[in-house]
C-alpha positions as CSV (number, residue, x, y, z in Angstrom):
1,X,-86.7,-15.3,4.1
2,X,-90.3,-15.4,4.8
3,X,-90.2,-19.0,5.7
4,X,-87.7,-18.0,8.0
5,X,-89.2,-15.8,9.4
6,X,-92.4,-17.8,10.1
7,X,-89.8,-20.8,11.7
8,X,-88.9,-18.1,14.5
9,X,-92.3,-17.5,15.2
10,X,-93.3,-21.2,15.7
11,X,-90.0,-21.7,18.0
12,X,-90.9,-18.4,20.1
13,X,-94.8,-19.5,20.1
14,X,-93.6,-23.3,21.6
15,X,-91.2,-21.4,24.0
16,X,-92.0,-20.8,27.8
17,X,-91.8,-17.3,27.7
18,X,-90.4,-15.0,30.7
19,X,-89.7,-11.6,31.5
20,X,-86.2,-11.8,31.5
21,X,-83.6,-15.1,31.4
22,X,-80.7,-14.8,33.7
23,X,-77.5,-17.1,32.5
24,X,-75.8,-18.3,35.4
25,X,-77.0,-18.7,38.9
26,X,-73.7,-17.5,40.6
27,X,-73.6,-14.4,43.3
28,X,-74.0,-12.0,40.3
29,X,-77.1,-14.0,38.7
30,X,-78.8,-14.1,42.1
31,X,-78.6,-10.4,42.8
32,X,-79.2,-9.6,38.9
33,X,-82.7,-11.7,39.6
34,X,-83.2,-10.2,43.0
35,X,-82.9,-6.5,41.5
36,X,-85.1,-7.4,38.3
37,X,-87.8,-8.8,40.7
38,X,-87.6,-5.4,42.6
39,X,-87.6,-3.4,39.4
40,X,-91.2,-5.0,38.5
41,X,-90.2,-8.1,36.8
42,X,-92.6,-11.0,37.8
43,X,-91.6,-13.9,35.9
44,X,-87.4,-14.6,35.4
45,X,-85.7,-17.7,34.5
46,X,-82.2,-18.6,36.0
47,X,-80.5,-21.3,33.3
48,X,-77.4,-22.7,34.9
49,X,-75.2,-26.0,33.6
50,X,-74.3,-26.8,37.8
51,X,-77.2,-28.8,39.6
52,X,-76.7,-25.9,42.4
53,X,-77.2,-22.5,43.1
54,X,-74.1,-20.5,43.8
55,X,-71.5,-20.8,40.7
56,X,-68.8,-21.5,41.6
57,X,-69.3,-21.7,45.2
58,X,-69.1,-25.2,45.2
59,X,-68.8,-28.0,48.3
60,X,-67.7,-31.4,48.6
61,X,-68.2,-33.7,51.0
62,X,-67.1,-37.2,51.9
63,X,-66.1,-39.2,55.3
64,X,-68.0,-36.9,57.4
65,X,-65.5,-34.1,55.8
66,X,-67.1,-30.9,53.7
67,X,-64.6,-28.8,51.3
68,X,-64.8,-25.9,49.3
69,X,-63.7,-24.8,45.9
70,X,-61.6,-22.2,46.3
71,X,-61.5,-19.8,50.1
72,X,-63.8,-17.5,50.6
73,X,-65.0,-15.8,53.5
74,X,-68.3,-13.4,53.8
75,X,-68.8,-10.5,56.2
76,X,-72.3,-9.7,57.9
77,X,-72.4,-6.2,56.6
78,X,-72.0,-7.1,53.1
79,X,-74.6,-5.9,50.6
80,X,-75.8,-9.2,49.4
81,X,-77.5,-9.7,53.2
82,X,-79.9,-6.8,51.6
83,X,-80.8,-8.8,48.9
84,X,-80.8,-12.1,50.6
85,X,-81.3,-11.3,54.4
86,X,-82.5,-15.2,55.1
87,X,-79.0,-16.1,54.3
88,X,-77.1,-14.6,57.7
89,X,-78.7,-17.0,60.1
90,X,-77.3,-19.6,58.1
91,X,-73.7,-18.7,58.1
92,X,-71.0,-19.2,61.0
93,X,-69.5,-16.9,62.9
94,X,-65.4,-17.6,62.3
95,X,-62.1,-15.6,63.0
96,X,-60.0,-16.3,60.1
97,X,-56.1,-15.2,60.6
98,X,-53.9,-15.0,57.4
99,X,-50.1,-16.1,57.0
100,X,-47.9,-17.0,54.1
101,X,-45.0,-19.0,53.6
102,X,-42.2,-16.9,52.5
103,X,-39.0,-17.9,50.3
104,X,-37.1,-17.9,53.4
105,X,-39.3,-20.9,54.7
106,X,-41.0,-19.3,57.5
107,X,-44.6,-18.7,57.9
108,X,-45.0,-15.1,58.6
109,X,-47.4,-12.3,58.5
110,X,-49.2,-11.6,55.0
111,X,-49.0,-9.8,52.8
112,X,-45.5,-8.5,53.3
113,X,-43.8,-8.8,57.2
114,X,-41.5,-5.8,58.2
115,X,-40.1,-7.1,60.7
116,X,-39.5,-10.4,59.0
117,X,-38.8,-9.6,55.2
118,X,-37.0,-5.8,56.2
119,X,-35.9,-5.5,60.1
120,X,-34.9,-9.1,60.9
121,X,-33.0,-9.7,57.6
122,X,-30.4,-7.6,58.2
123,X,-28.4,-4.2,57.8
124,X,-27.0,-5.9,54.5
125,X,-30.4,-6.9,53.2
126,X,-32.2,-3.7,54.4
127,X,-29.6,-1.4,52.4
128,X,-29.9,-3.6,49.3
129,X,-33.9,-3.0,50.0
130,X,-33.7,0.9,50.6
131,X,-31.3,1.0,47.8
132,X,-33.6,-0.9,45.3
133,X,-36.3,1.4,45.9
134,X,-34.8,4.5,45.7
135,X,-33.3,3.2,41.9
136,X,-36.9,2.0,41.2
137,X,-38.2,6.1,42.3
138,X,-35.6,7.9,40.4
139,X,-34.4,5.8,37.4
140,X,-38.6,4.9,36.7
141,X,-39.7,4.3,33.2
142,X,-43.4,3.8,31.8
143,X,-45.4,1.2,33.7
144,X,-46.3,-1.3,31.7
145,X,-47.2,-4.3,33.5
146,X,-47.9,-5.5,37.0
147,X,-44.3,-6.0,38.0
148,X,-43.4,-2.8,37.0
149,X,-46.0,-1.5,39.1
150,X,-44.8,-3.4,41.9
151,X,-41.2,-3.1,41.7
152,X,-42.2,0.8,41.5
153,X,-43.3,0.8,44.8
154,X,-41.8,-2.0,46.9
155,X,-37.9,-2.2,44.4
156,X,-37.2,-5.1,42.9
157,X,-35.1,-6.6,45.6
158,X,-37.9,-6.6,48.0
159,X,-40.4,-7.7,45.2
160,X,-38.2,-10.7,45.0
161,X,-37.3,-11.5,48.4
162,X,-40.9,-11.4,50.0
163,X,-42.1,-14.1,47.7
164,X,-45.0,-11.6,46.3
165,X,-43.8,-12.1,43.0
166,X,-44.3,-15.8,42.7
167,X,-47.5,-15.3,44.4
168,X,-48.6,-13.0,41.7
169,X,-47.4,-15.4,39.2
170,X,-49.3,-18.2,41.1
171,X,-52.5,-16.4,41.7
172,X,-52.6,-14.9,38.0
173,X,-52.1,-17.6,36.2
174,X,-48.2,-16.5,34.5
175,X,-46.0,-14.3,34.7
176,X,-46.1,-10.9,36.7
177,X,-44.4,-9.0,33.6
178,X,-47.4,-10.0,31.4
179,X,-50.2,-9.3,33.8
180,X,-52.1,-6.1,32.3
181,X,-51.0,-2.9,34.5
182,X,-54.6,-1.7,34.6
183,X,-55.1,-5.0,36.6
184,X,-52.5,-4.0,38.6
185,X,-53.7,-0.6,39.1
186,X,-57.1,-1.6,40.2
187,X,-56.4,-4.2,42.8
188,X,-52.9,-4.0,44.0
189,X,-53.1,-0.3,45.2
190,X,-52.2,-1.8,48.8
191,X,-48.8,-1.9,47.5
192,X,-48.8,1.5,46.9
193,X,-50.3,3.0,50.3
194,X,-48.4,0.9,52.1
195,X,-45.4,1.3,50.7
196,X,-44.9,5.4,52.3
197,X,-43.0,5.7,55.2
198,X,-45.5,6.5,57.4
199,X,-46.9,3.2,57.2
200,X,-44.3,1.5,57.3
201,X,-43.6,3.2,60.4
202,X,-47.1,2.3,61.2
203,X,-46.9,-1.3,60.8
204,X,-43.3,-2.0,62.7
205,X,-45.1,-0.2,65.6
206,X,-48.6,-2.4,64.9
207,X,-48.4,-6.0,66.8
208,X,-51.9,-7.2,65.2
209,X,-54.0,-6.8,62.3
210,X,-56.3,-4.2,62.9
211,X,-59.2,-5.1,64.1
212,X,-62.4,-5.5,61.8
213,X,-65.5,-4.1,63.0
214,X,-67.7,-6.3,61.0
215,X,-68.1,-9.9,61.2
216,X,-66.3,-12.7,59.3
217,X,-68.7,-15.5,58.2
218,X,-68.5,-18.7,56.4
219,X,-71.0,-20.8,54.9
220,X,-73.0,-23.9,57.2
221,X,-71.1,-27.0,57.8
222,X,-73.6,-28.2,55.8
223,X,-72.5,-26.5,52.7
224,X,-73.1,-24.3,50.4
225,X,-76.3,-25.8,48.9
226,X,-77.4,-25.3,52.9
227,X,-76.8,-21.5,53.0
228,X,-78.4,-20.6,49.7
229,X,-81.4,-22.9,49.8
230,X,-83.3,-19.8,51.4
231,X,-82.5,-17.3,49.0
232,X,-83.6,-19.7,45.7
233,X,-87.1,-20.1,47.8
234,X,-87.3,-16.6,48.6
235,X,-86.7,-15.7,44.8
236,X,-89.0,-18.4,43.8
237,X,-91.9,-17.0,45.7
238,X,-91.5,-13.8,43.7
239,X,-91.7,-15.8,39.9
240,X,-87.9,-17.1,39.5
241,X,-87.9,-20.1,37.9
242,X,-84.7,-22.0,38.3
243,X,-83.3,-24.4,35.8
244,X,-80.6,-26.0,37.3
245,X,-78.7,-28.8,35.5
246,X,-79.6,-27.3,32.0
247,X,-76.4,-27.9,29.4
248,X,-77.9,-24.7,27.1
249,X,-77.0,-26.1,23.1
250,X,-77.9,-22.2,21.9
251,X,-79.5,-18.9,22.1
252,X,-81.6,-18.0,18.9
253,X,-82.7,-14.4,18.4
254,X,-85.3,-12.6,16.7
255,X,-86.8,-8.8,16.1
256,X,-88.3,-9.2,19.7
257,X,-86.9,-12.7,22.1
258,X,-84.4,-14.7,23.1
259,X,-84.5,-18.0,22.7
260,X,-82.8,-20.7,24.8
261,X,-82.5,-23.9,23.4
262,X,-80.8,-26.3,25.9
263,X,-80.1,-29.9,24.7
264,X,-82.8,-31.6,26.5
265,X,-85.9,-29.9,27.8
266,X,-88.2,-27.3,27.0
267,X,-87.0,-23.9,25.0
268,X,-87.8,-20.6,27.2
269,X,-88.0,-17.2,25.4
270,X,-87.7,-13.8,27.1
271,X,-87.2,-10.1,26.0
272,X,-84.5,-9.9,27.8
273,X,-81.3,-11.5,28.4
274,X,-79.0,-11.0,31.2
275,X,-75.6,-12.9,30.9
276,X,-73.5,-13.6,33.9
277,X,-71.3,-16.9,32.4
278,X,-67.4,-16.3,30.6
279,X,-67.5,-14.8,27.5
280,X,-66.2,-17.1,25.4
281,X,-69.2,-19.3,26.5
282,X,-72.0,-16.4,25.8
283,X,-70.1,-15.8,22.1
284,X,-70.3,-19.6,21.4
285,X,-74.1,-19.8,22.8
286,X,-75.0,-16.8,20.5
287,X,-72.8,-18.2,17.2
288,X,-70.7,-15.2,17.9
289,X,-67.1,-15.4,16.4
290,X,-64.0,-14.6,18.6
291,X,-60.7,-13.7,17.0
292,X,-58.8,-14.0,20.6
293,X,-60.6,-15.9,23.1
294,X,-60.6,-15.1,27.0
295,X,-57.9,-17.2,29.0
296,X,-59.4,-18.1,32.4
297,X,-57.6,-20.1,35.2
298,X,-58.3,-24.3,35.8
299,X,-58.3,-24.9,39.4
300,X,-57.1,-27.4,41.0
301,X,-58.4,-28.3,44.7
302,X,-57.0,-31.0,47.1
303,X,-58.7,-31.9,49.9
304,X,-56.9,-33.5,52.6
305,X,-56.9,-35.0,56.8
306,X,-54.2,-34.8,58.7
307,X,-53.5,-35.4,62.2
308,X,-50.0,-34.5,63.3
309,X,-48.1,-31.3,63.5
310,X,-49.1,-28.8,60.7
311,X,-46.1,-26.3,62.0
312,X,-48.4,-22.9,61.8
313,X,-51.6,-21.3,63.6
314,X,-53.2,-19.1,60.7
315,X,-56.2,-20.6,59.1
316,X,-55.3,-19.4,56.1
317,X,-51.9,-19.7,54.4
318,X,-50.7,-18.2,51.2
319,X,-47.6,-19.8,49.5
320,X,-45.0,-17.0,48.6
321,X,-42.0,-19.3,48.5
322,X,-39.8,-19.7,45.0
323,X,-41.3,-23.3,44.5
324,X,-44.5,-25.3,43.5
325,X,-47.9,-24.2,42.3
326,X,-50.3,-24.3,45.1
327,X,-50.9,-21.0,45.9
328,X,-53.4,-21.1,48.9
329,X,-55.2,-23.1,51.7
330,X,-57.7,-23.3,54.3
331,X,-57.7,-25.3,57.1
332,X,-61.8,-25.8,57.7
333,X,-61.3,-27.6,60.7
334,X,-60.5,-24.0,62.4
335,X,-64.3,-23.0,61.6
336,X,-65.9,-26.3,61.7
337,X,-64.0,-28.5,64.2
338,X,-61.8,-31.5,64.0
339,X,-63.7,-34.7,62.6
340,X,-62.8,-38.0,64.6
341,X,-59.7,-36.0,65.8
342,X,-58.7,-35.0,62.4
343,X,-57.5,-32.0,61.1
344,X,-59.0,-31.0,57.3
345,X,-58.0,-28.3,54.7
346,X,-58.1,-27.5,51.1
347,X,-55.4,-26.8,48.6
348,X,-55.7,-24.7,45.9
349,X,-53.3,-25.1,43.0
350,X,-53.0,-23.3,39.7
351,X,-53.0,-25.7,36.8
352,X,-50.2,-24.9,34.4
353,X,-48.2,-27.0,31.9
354,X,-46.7,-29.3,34.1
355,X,-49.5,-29.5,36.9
356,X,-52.6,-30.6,35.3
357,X,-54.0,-33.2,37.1
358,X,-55.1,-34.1,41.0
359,X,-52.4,-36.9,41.1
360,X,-49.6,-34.1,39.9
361,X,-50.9,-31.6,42.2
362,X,-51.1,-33.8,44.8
363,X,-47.2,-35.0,44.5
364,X,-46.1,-32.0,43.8
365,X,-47.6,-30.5,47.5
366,X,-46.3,-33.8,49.6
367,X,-42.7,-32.4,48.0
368,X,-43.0,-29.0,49.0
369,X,-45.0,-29.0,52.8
370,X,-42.0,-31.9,53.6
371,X,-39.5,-29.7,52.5
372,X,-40.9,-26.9,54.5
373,X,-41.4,-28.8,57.5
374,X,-45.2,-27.9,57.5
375,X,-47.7,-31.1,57.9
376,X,-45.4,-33.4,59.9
377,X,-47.6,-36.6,60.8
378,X,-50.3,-38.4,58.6
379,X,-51.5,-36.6,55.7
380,X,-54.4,-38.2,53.8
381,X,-55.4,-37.1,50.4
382,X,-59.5,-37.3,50.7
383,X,-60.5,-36.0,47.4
384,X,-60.2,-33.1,44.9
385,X,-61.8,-31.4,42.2
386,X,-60.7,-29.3,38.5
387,X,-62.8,-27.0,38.0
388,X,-62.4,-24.8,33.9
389,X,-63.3,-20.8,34.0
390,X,-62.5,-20.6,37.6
391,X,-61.7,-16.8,36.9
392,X,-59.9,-15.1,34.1
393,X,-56.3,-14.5,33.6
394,X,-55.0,-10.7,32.8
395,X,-52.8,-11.0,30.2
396,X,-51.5,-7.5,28.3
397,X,-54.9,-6.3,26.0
398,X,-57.0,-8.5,27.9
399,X,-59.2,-6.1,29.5
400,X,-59.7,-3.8,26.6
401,X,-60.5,-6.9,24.4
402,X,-62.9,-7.9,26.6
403,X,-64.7,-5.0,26.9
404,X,-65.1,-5.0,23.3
405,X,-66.5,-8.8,23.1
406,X,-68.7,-7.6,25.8
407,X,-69.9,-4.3,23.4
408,X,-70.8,-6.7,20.7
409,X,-72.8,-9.3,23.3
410,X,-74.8,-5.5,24.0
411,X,-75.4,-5.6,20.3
412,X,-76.3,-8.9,20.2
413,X,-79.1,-7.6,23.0
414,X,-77.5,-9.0,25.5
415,X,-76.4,-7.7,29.0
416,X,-73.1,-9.4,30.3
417,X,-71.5,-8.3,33.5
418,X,-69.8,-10.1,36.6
419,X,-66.7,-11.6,37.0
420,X,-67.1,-13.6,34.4
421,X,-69.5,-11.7,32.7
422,X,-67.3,-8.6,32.5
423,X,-64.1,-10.5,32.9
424,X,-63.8,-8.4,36.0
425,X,-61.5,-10.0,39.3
426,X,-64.2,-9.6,41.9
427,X,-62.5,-10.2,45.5
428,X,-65.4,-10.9,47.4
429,X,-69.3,-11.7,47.3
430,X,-69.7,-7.8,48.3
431,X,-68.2,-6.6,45.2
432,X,-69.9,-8.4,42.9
433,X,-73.0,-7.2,44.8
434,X,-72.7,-3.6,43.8
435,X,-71.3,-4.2,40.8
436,X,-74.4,-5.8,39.4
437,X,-76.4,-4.0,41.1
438,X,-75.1,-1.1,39.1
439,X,-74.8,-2.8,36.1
440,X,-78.9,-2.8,36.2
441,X,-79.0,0.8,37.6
442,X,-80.4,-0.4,40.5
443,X,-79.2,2.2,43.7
444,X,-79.7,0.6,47.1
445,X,-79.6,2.9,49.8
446,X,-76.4,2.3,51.9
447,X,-75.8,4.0,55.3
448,X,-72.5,6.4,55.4
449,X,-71.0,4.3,58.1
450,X,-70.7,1.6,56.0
451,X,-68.4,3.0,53.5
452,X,-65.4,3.6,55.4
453,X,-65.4,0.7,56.8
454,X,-66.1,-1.2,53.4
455,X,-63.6,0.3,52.0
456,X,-61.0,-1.1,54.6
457,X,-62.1,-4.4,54.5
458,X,-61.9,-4.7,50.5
459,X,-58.6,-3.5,50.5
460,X,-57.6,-6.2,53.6
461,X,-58.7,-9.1,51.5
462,X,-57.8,-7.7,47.7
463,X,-55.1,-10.9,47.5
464,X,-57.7,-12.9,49.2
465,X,-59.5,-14.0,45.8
466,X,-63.3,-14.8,45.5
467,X,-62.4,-17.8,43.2
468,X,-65.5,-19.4,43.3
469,X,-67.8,-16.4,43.0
């Protein structure tokens, strides 16, 4: 025992040692650091595996072409410009517009079109709709699960017909009727206010989207590395060290430190240890066992050219049809411009047990735009990535169990919190802002105009996932 003891000492006393060590350098790491430097702290570590900054907010570029994981688009009155004001200079200006491809095999309006998926279907369908609804109202049982919250709100013959369950099953990784209902609860309460008459009313009366008084950004051509360069200088100025590229072999702990032993390089040691990485990863880093391990969702991107007829005008376009995995893209070229006439986009496609490889993917999408008459002309396969722990997957329990992994990483000492910290869906770079930011007690003045109009916008862009935050 006392031998041990005097080993821990001699690793601590060899150790760099820091104030604080921050795992992961995604949006939640770099506020986490940002707020520690403000509380006082003057010399922080940020350990990340990735040789960038950002997470999963990751770029990739070839033949004068520059993709993103994932879709994601920023706004200029989010909180993380308070943190990180350097960044807005950096990001474009862009006017995103948002469709989907419905079962019916029109691109429409998204999430759900009135006139489209109600008014133009029919006085058959819209009886069959009404009368679904009313059944779902009066003959309700206990809520269980997602669809059940749905079909609740919208009937099951509308749930159906709009697509929005296979979406749901797409974007959640399985089934709608396993997805945890406090999931469900939290981030699909669009369903439910817009589900009353009155806004239904509302929206067959309502030609556009309403308009958004704040800005919608995207990163630099450039890429990502580009837009956060500024903010790891800035937080480097203040004593954040970054260690980028560092594959972590495991966290040690004594009566007092942390320490992190990664497989090549030197070990740091801090008091205190702030974890923004999955779960699973944190309990296998600490030699923590888990009787049910965390599912999380492997993404798929493809990155494609294409010159031709693509057959819609949104940037954006969400796949609600009955068939194939893909569940999103985003046509760059919108925001960036066309590249030696080309148009380029990204795929984003759900790996399951059929689909788990580019070439797969890839096939799979030829099949289903051709069918669809969408990307008529030359379509050109440029690249694509699979990225693991893109973001986690809701089955029934999940949340409670992970809140209890994350009680016993607290009694480990450490603090874990973000999406993947807290297995927590995080929409967009602004929530994860204040999320951390109250996960360290940290209370940033925001003015009282901004929280109407916050509000609004999160609740716009709930479906419109931050998958590489």
């Amino acid at each position: 025992m006392h031998d041990s003891y005097e080993l821990q000492q001699e690793t601590v006393s060899e150790a760099e040692a820091y104030d604080a060590i921050i795992l992961g350098a995604g949006i939640s790491g770099l506020v986490a650091a940002s707020v520690l430097v403000r509380q006082g702290n003057r010399r922080l570590a940020v350990v990340d595996e990735y040789e960038n900054i950002g997470g999963n907010h990751i770029d990739w570029s070839a033949n004068g072409f520059t993709f993103d994981v994932g879709s994601l688009v920023f706004q200029d009155d989010s909180p993380l410009l308070r943190h990180f004001p350097e960044l807005l200079e950096h990001y474009i200006h862009i006017h995103p517009t948002w469709g989907r491809l419905n079962p019916q095999r029109k691109v429409t309006r998204y999430p759900i079109s009135v006139a489209d998926d109600i008014l133009r279907a029919g006085p058959l369908v819209i009886c069959r709709i009404a009368l679904s609804v009313i059944h779902a109202r009066l003959w309700r049982g206990q809520l269980r699960n997602a669809k059940d919250f749905a079909t609740f709100w919208i009937g099951s013959y509308l749930l159906k017909r709009s697509g929005l369950e296979n979406y749901m099953a797409r974007f959640y990784g399985l089934p709608p009727e396993h997805i945890d209902l406090e999931l469900a609860e939290k981030r699909m309460m669009w369903i439910k206010e817009h589900s009353s008459l009155r806004s239904l009313l509302k929206k067959m009366r309502q030609k556009k989207l309403p308009h958004m008084q704040n800005k919608q950004l995207a990163r630099p051509k450039a890429g990502y590395a580009a837009l956060y360069e500024p903010a790891r200088r800035g937080l480097a100025e203040n004593g954040v060290t970054f260690r980028l590229g560092t594959q972590i072999s495991k966290v040690e702990k004594d009566e007092q430190h942390f320490i992190v032993i990664p497989a090549h390089g030197e070990r740091i040691a801090a008091k205190r240890m702030i974890s923004t990485v999955p779960i699973n990863i944190a309990h296998q880093l600490c030699g923590l066992s888990q009787e049910k391990p965390l599912k999380t969702i492997t993404l798929i991107s493809l990155y494609f050219s294409f010159s031709g007829d693509r057959g819609f005008a949104q940037s954006i376009l969400y796949n609600f049809s009955y068939e194939a995995a893909w569940k999103r893209l985003t046509i760059y070229s919108d925001f960036y411009g066309r590249t030696d006439g080309r148009e380029y986009f990204a795929v984003e496609v759900v790996s399951n047990d059929t689909i788990t490889s580019i070439e797969l993917a890839e096939a799979e999408f030829r099949t289903h735009v051709a069918g669809n008459n969408i990307f008529t002309g030359d379509l050109r396969l440029e690249g694509g990535q699979i990225l693991e722990n893109a973001y986690p997957i809701y089955t029934h329990g999940a949340p409670a169990e992970a809140a209890r992994q994350i009680e016993r990483l607290k009694q480990f000492g450490i603090e874990s919190f973000g999406r993947h910290g807290a297995f927590n869906y995080q929409p967009t770079a602004r929530v994860s802002t204040l999320e951390a930011e109250w996960a360290l007690g940290y209370r940033h003045p925001e003015p009282a105009s901004d929280a109407p109009n916050r509000e609004r916008h999160d609740k716009r862009l709930e479906l419109i996932p931050c998958e590489s935050g």
